[in-house]
N, C-alpha and C positions, 0 to 999 in steps of 0.2 A: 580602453586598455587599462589593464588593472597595476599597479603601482606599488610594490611594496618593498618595507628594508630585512626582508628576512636572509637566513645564513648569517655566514660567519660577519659579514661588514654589518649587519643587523643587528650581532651581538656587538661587536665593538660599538657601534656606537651608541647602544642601550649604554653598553660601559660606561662610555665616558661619557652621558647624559647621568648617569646617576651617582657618577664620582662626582661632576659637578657641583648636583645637589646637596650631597650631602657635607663635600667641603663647604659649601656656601651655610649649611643648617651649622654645621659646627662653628663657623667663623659669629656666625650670629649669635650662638649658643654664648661664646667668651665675651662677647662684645655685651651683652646683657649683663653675663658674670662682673664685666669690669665696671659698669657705669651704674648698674643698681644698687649693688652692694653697700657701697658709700649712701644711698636715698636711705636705707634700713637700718644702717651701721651707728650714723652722728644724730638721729634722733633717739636712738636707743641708748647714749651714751647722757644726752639730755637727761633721760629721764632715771639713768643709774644716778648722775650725779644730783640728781633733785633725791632720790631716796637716800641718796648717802648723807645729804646736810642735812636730811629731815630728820634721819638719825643720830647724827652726830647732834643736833641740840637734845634729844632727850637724853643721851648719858649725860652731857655737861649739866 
């Protein structure tokens, strides 16, 4: 006997298997935004402020 989740309870719960998902994609999404950010952010700052001194001795 064959088994399946079709109609209307089939759709709901396609629903909320794929709101799941994609809250979970999103959650992950910020969670990348907050913790990588800062890896690209304080090396790039390193090397602004190596051009800025590197600069600043040739005016003086």
């Amino acid at each position: 006997m064959e088994h399946s989740f079709g109609g209307p309870m089939g759709t709901l719960l396609a629903g909320l298997g794929l709101g799941a998902f994609y809250t979970a994609l999103i959650w992950i999404n910020m969670l990348l935004g907050v913790f990588l950010t800062p890896l690209f952010l304080v090396p790039l700052t390193w090397v602004q402020d190596a051009v800025m001194a590197k600069r600043g001795k040739k005016v003086a």
